[in-house]
N, C-alpha and C positions, 0 to 999 in steps of 0.2 A: 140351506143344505140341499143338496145335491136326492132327487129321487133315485130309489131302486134303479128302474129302467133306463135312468140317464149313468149313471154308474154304469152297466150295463154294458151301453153302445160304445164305450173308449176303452183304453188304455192309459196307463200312464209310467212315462220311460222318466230312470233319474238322469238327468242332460245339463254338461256345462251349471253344475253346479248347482241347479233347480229342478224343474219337470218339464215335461212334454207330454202332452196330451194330443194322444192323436185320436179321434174317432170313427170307429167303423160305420159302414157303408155298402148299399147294396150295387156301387157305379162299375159292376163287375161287368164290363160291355161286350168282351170280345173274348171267346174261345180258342185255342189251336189245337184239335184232337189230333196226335198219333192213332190210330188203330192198330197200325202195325208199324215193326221197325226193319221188318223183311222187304226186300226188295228181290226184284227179277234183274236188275243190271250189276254188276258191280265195277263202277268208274271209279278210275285211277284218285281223281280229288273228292271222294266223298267223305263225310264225316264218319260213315260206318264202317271203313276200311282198319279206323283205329280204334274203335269199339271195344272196354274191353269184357264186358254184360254177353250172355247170352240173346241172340235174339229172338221175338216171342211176337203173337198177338193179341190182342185184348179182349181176354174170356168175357162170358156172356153176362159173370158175374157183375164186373165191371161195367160192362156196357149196358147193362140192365139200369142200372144207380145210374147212368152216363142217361138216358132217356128222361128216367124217372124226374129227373132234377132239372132239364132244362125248359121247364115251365113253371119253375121256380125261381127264375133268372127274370126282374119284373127291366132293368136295363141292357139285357143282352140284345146287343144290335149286332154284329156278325159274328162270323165263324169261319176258320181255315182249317177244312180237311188235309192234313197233311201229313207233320213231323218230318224223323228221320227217315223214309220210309212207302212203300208205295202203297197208297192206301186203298187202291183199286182191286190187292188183291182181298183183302179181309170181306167176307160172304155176307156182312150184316151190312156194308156201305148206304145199302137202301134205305135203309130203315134210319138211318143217324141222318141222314141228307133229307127225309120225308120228317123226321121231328123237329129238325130246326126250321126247315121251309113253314111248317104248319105254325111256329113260334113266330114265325114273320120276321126271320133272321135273315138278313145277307150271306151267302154261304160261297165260299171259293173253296174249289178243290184243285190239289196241290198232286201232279201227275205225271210220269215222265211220258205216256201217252200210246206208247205199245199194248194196254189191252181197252184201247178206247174204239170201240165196235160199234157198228150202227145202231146194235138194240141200247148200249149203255149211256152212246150220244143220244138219243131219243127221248131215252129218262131223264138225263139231264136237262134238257129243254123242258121237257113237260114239267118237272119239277122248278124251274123257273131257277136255278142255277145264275147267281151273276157274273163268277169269273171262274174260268179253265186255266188254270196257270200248268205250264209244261215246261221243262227245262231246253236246254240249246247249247250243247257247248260242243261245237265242231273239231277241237284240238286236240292232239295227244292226249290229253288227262280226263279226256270229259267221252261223254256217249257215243255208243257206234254204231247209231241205225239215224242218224242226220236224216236220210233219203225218206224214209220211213215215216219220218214226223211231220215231215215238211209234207207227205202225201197226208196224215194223219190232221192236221191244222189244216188242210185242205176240205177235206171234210165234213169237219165239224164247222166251219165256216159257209159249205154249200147246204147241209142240215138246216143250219142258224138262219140263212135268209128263205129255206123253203117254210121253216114254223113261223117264221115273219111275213110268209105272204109275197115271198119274192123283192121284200124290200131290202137290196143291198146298202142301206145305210143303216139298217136296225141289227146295231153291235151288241145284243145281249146274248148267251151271257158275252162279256169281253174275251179273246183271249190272248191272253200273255205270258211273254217269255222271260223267262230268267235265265242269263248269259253271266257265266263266268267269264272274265278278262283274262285272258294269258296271253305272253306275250307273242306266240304264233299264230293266234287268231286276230291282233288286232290289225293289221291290213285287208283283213277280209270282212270287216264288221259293216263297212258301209253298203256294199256289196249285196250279204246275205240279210242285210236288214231290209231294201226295198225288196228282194225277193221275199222276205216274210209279210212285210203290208201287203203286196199282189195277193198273197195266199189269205189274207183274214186278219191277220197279228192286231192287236189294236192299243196293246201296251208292252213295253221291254222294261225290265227292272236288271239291270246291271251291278253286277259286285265283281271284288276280284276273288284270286286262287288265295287260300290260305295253306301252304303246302302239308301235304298229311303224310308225306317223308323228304328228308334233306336232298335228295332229288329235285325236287319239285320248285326248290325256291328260285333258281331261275329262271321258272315259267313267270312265278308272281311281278305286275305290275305294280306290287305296294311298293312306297320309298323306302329304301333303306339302306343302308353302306354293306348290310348282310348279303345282299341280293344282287348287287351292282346295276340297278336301276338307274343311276345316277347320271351315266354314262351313254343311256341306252336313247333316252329322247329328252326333251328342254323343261328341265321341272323345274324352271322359276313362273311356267303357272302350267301342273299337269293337265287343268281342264281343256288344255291345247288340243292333247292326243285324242282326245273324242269331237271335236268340233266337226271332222269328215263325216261323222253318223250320227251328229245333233241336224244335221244340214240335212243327209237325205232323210229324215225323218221328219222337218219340220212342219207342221200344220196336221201330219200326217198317222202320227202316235205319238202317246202320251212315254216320256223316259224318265224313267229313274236313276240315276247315276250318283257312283262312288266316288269319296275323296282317296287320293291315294298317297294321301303324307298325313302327320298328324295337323288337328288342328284345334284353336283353344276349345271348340264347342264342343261340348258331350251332353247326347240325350238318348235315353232308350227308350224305343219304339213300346216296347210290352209295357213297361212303367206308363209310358205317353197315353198310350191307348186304353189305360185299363184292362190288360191284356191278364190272361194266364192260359196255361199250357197243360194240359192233362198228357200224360203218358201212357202209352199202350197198358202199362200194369193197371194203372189207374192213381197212379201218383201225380200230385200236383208240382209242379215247377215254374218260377216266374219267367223261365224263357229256354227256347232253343239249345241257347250254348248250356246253359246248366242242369240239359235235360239227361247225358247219358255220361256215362266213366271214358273218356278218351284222354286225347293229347294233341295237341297243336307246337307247330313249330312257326316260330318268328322271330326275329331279328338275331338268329342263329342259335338259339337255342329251342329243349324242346321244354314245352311245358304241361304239366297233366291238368286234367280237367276231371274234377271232381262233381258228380251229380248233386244236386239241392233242393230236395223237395218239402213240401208242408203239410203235405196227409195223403188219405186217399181216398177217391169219392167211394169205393165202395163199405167205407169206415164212415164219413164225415163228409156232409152237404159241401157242395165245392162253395159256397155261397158263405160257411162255417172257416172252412180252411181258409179264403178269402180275406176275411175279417179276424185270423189269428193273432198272436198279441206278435209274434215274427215274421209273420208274411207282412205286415203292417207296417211293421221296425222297416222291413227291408224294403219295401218300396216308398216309404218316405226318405230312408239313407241313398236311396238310389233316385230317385226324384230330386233333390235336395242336391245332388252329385257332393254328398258326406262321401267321400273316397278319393283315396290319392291317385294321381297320372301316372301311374310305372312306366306307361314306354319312352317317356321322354324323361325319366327320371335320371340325374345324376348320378344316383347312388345304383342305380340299377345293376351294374357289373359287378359286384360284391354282395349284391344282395338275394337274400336265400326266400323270399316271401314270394318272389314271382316265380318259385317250383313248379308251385298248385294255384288252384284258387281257393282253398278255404281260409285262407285269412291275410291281413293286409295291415300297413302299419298304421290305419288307424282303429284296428282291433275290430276290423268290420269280419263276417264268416256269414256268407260267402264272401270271396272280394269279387269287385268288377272291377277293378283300378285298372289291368290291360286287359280288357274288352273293345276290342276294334269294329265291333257294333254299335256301339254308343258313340265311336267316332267317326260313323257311319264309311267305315274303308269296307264293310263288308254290309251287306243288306239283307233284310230277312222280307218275306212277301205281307 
């Protein structure tokens, strides 16, 4: 017979006709704090443009429980400062960055780089900071202070080798770009990419535009008959179109790069990583996409996007929400890829379940069934 305390540590789901037992665990490794969902920019392809929440930062209540707990976290090995959101303005940034450094955490902060100042570069070294991620998207739809980053990555790259002692090969922290693909930027990618290793750059993570109005879709380099990509460059193998800026980058920085048609493989990075996502409120969510009320548009239709969260740290230990008997379900459903393919689905033109995501035809809530994360056409850092 089974003790108290092993009772306890599991669950158990009625499944195909028997049980599943799934058992909790402390393998909660990796955080991504929002502190805030305000930003100082507002670019054309942001996810917050279709927002449809209030936006807020994350009271002291919160962030109090958000301290208190991460020395409670005995597998926490990093952390991304980020969200939807610029998390440089929130006035407590210090203090979350000195509690996880002091946890012996890997910490990346997630920046678009306009109020990164000498005194704030300075703390970030001392703090021992591993990765500056900043965004870059030169096009119509993306940022418009280019000149200003590219001085700002300047910087913090001449900083980085004076705390090193004048050693230009001592790349900590890293910093990297994250480049949205549109289709006006990409003759200029190989270009602006050796000018960004000259200045410091030492990793690029690429994804494409996901368009956040029917405008926009032909900017996107995704494939699709909706988009007329087809037509546009030789997609019997897309990864052609980036080989000009696999080439000037090689030996040079580390890339990340998207597929940009579907493919059989789906894995989610947050699942993968033992990932979860705290919200500026202080609501837990298994990822990015299912952190806020919006809408995304794809293969000509639009579709809403329902939030899905599991508690809130300043209610319940994130370590508690973690090990819930649904956050548990659902990252084994989603581990497991238990969920149908919708974008390549047949039935998909008649069918009313890819409206939203709260549920899908294999009775999953939330679905991820067309999440283009998982089939890595889109990248999270």
């Amino acid at each position: 017979m089974s003790s108290p305390n092993t009772m306890a540590s599991r669950e158990v789901y009625p499944f195909s006709g028997g049980e599943l037992v799934l058992y909790k665990s402390n393998k909660l490794q990796k955080l991504y704090i929002e502190l805030t969902n305000r930003c100082n920019f507002s670019c054309r392809m942001c996810f917050r443009n279709n927002f449809s929440a209030e936006f807020g930062s994350m009271p002291d209540r919160v962030l109090d429980a958000l301290l208190q707990q991460i020395g409670a976290l005995p597998q926490l090995k990093a952390a991304l400062i980020g969200g939807i959101g610029e998390p440089l303005l929130h006035p407590r940034l210090r203090e979350v960055i000195k509690a996880l450094k002091q946890h012996g955490t890997v910490v990346d902060v997630q920046t678009n780089g306009v109020l990164l100042d000498d005194e704030l570069i300075d703390f970030l070294l001392q703090q021992e900071i591993d990765r500056i991620i900043t965004s870059y998207e030169c096009g119509a739809v993306g940022h418009v202070q280019a000149t200003g980053l590219k001085d700002t990555i300047s910087k913090v790259a001449e900083r980085r080798r004076t705390h090193r002692g004048g050693n230009s090969r001592a790349n900590h922290p890293r910093i990297t770009l994250e480049w949205i693909l549109t289709a006006d930027t990409l003759d200029r990618l190989s270009s602006e990419a050796r000018e960004m290793v000259e200045l410091g750059v030492n990793e690029f993570i690429l994804s494409n535009l996901l368009p956040m109005e029917e405008s926009m879709a032909s900017d996107s380099l995704i494939f699709s008959r909706h988009t007329g990509r087809q037509n546009r460059v030789a997609w019997k193998n897309q990864g052609d179109i980036l080989e000009p800026f696999i080439d000037a980058l090689r030996y040079r920085a580390k890339v990340q790069r998207p597929e940009f048609h579907l493919r059989t493989e789906r894995r989610c990075s947050f699942v993968d990583n033992n990932a979860a996502v705290i919200r500026h409120d202080g609501e837990v969510a298994p990822c990015y996409r299912l952190l806020h009320e919006s809408r995304e548009y794809y293969q000509g239709r639009w579709r809403a996007v329902v939030p899905h969260t599991f508690g809130n740290i300043a209610d319940s230990a994130v370590s508690e929400i973690w090990n819930s008997r649904d956050y548990l379900w659902f990252r084994h459903q989603v581990g497991n890829k238990l969920y149908p393919s919708c974008p390549d689905c047949e039935l998909r033109e008649g069918c009313d379940y890819i409206a939203d995501t709260t549920a899908d035809c294999y009775a999953n809530s939330p679905s991820c069934a067309d999440c283009l994360w998982d089939r890595q056409i889109l990248i999270c850092p």
